[in-house]
C-alpha positions in Angstrom: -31.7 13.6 -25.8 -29.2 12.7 -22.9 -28.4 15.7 -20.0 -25.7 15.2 -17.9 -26.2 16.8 -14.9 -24.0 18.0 -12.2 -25.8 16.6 -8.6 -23.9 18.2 -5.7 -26.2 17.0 -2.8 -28.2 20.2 -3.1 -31.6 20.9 -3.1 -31.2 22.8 -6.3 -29.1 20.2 -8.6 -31.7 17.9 -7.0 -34.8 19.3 -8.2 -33.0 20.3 -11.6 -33.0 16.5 -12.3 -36.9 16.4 -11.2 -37.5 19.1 -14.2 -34.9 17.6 -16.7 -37.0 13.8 -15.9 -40.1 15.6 -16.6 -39.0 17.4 -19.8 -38.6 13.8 -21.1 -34.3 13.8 -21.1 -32.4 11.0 -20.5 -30.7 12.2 -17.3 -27.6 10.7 -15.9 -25.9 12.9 -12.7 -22.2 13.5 -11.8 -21.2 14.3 -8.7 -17.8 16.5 -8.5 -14.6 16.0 -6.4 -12.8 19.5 -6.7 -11.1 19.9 -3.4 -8.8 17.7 -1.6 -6.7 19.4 1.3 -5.3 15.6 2.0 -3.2 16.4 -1.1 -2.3 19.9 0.0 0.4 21.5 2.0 0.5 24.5 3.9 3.3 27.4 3.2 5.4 25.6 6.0 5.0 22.4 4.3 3.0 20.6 6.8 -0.3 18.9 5.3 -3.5 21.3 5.6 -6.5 20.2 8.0 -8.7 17.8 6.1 -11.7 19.1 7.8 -13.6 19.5 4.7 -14.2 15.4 3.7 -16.6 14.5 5.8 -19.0 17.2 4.7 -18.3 16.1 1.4 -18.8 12.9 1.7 -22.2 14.1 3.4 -22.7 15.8 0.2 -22.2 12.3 -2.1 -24.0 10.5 -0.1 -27.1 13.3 -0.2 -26.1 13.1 -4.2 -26.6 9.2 -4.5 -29.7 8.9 -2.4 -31.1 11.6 -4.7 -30.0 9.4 -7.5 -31.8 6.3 -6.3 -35.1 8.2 -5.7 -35.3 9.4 -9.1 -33.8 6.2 -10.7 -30.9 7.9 -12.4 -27.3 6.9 -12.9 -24.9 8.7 -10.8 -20.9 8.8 -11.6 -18.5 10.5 -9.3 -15.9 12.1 -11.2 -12.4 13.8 -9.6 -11.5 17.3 -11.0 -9.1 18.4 -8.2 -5.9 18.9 -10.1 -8.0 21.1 -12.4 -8.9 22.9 -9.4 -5.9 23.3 -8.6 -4.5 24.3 -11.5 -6.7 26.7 -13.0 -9.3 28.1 -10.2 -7.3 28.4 -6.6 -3.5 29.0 -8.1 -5.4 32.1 -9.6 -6.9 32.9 -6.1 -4.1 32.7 -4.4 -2.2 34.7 -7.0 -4.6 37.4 -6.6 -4.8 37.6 -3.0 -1.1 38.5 -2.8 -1.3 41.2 -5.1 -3.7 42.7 -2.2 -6.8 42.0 -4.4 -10.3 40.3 -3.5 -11.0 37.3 -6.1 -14.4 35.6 -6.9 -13.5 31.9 -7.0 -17.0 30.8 -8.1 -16.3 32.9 -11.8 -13.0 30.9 -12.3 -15.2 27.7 -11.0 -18.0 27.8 -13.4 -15.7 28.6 -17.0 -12.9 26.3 -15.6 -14.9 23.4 -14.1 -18.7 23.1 -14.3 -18.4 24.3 -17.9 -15.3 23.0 -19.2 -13.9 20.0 -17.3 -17.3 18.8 -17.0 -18.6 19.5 -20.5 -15.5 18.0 -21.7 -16.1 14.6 -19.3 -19.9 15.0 -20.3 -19.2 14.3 -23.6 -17.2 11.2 -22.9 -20.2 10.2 -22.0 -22.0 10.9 -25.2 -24.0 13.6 -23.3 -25.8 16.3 -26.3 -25.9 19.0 -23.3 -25.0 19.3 -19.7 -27.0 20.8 -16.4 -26.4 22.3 -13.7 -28.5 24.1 -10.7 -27.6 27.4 -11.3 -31.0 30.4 -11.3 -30.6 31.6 -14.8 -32.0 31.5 -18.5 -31.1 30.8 -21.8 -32.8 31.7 -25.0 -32.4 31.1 -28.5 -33.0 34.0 -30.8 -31.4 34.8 -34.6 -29.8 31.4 -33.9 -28.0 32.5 -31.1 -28.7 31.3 -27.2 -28.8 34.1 -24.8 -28.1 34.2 -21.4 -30.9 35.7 -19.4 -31.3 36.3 -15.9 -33.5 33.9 -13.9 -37.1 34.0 -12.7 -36.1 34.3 -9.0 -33.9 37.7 -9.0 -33.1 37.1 -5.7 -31.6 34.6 -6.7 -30.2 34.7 -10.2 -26.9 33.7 -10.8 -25.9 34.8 -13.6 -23.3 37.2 -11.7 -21.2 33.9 -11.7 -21.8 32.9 -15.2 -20.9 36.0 -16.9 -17.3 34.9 -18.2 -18.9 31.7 -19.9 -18.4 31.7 -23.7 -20.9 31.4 -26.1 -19.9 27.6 -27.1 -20.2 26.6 -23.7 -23.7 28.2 -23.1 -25.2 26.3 -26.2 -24.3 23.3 -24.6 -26.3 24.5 -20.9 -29.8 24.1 -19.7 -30.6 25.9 -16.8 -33.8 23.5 -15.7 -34.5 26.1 -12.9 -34.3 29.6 -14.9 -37.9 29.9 -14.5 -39.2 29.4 -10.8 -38.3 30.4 -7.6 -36.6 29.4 -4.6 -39.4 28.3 -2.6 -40.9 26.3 -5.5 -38.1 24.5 -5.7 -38.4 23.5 -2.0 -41.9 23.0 -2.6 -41.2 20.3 -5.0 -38.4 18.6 -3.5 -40.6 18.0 -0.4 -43.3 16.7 -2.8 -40.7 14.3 -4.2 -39.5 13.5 -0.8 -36.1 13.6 -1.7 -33.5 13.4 0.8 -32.3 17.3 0.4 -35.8 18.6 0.3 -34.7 20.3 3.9 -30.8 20.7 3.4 -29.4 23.8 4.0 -27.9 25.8 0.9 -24.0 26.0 0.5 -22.8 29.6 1.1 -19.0 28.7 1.4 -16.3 29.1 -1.3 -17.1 27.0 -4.9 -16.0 23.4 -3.6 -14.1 24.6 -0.7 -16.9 25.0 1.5 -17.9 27.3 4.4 -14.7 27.4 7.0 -13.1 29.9 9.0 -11.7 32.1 6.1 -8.8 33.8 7.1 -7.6 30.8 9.2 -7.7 29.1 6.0 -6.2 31.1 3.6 -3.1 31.1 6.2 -2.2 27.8 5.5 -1.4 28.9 1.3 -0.2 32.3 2.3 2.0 33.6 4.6 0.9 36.7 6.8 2.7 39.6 6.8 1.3 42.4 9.5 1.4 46.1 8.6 0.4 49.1 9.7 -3.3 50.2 9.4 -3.8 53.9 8.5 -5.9 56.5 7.8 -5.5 58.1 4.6 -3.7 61.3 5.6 -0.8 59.0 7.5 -2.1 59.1 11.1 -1.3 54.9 12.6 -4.4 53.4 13.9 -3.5 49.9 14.7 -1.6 47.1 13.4 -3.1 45.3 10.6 -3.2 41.3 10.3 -1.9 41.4 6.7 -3.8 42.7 3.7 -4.9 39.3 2.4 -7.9 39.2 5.5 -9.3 42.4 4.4 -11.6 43.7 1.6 -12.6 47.3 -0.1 -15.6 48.4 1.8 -15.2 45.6 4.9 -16.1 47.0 8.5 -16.5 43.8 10.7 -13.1 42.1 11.8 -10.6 45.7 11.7 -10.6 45.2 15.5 -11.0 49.4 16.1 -13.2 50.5 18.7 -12.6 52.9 21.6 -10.5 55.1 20.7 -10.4 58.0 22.8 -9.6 60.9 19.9 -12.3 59.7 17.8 -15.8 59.5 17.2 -18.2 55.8 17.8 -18.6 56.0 14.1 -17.9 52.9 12.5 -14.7 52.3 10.6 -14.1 50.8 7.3 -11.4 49.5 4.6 -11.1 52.3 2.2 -7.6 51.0 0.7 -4.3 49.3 0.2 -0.7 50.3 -0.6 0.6 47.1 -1.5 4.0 47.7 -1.9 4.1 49.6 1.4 2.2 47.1 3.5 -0.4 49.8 4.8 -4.0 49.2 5.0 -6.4 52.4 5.3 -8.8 52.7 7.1 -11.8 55.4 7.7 -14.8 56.6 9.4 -18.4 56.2 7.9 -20.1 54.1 5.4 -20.1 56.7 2.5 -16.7 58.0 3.1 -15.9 60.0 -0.6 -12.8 57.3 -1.0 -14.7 54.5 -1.1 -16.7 55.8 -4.1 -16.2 55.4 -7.8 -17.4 56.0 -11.5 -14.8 54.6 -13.2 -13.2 51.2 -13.1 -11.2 48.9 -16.1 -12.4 45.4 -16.6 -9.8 43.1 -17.9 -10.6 39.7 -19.2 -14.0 40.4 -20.6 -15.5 37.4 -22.5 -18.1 39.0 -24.9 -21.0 37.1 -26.3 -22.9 38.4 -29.1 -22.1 41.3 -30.9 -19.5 43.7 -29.6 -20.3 47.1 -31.3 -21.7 49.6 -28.7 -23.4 51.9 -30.8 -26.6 52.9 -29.7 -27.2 50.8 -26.7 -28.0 51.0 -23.3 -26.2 48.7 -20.8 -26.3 48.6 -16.8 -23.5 46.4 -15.0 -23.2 44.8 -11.6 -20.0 45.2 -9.8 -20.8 42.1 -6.6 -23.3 39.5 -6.5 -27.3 41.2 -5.9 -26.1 44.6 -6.2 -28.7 47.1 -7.7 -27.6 47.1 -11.2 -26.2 50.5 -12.0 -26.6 52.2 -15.0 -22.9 52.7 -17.5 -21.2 53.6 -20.5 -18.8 50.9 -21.8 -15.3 51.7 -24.2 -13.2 48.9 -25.9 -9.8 49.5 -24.9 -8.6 46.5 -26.5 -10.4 42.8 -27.7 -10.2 41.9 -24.3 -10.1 45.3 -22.2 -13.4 47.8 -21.5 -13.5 51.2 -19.8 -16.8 50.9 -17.5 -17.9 54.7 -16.4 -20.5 55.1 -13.8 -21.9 58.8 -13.7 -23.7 57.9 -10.4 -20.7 56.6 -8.9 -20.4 53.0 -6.9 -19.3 52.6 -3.2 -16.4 50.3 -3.0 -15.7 48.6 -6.5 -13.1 46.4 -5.6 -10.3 45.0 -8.0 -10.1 41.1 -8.5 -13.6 41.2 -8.2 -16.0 40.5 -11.4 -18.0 42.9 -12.9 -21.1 41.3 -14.9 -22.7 43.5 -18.0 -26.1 43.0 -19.2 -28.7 44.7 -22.0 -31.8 44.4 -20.5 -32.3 40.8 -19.1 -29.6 39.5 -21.2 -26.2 39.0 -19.3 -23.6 40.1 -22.5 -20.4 39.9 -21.0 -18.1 39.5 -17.8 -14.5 40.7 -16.7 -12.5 41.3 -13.9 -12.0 44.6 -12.6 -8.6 46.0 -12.4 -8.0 49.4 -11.5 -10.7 52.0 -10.3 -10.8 55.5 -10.6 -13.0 59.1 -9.1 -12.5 60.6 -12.1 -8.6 60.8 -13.2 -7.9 59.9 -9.5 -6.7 56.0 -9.1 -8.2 55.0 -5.9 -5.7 53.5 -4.0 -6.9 49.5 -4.4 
């Protein structure tokens, strides 16, 4: 059966091809071009820094001496107008509504498992692979997604929105070891990204000075920064640098009337430009046990009755324990009895039964009880 495999210049994709050879597949990779600043403009109109191509190219280059190791084909394929269009339009929409988005959710339904699938099959391909840490399993003629071997590294945070259709057509060939493993065996393949460092930057944008970048697509627009009760701390930077929880980058320290505790994001007036601010990690406003999650795509069977689910809110958070209402097809009520310290709209909220990942959503608006946090 032929796999087509997305090969980013990764260890991981690298060593998924090693497990796909051995599982007797025909294997044939693709390497993705998502991002192209070149073809960008900034909000004054000037064209944004290509900084990005040459690490890139790095990557292709890594993706094709793979590909000649393991004597596989390898086709490079341009998605950046799909990019564009469905994944960091969304982004950028969501940032100025004073939210915090997950890129990498959009990335995965929108691109690695539905631009690609659908180029895959051009190529007569019966499934597609990627190197994600996660599981599938078929049971009562369904295929499950299951969280990975590796929890530290599972990833199935990022796949939670993916449909049913699109996860029958997936193999995970690393679901079931770890991350050292997988170094193990790329070093006793002596492949070229055996010793690469692992991405951590935004899906295809890559790792760059974030606020400096998201400057060029949106303008600033400084505020003041608060504390809850009114008192002016500082002025703020605009609300787009700064997320529910964040501590490092608020630029507070030594003032006179207060305390050396440190001081965190606790919430956003939008409309009024304000950004609050307040002492201590475990400041009561920054916890919840109550959000809405918009958006969910539900696999399996959607009646409620008599389960127990647990939900994470941010990638390799503790999963926390919930009760989960249908609002609508599309719309659940997640309650958290234990509360959560800064849920944080925009971002996505994966549910699971067990080790199965059941469903994903975005999280809209959070609540202490009937109080609407201010974010």
């Amino acid at each position: 059966m032929k796999v087509i495999l997305g090969l980013s210049g990764g260890v991981d994709s690298s060593v998924a091809a090693i497990k796909l050879l051995e599982l007797g597949y025909e294997v044939e990779g693709v390497f993705m071009r998502n991002w192209d600043s070149a073809a960008n403009q900034d909000v004054y109109g000037n064209p944004t820094v290509n900084d990005e191509m040459c690490a890139q190219e790095v990557d292709y280059q890594d993706a094709l001496k793979v590909a000649n190791q393991i004597g596989i084909k390898l086709h490079k394929v341009d998605f950046t107008q799909e990019y564009w269009d469905q994944v960091f339009q969304y982004f950028l929409s969501e940032y100025k509504r004073g939210r915090t988005p997950n890129p990498d959710i959009l990335c995965n339904t929108e691109i690695k498992f539905k631009a690609f699938l659908h180029y895959a099959k051009s190529l007569d391909a019966d499934y597609i692979a990627m190197g994600h840490y996660a599981k599938t399993e078929m049971v009562n003629g369904k295929v499950l997604l299951k969280r990975a071997h590796d929890d530290n590294k599972d990833q199935t945070y990022f796949l939670s929105q993916l449909t049913e259709a699109q996860i029958e057509k997936a193999l995970f060939p690393l679901g079931d070891i770890d991350k050292p493993e997988v170094r193990e065996i790329a070093k006793a393949h002596n492949l070229a990204t055996a010793v690469k460092k692992d991405s951590t930057g935004i899906c295809f944008i890559g790792e760059r000075q974030f606020n400096q970048f998201l400057s060029n697509y949106i303008y600033k627009k400084p505020g003041k920064m608060t504390k809850l009760d009114g008192t002016f701390i500082k002025a703020h930077d605009g609300l787009m640098n700064y997320t529910i929880g964040q501590r490092k980058g608020l630029g507070i320290g030594g003032l006179k009337e207060y305390d050396l505790e440190p001081w965190f994001v606790v919430g956003k007036d939008v409309e009024k430009n304000i950004l609050f601010v307040e002492q201590g990690f475990h400041h009561p406003y920054l916890y919840s046990n109550r959000c809405i999650v918009k958006d969910v795509v539900w696999r399996y069977e959607k009646d409620l009755s008599g389960r127990t689910f647990t939900a994470k809110f941010r990638y390799r958070q503790k999963d926390t324990d919930v009760f989960l209402k249908w609002l609508d097809d599309t719309t659940l009520e997640v309650t958290y009895p234990t509360t959560v310290r800064a849920v944080t709209p925009g971002q996505a909220c994966a549910i699971y039964e067990g080790d199965v990942c059941v469903a994903g959503g975005f999280i809209d608006t959070v609540y202490m009880n009937e109080e609407r946090r201010n974010y």
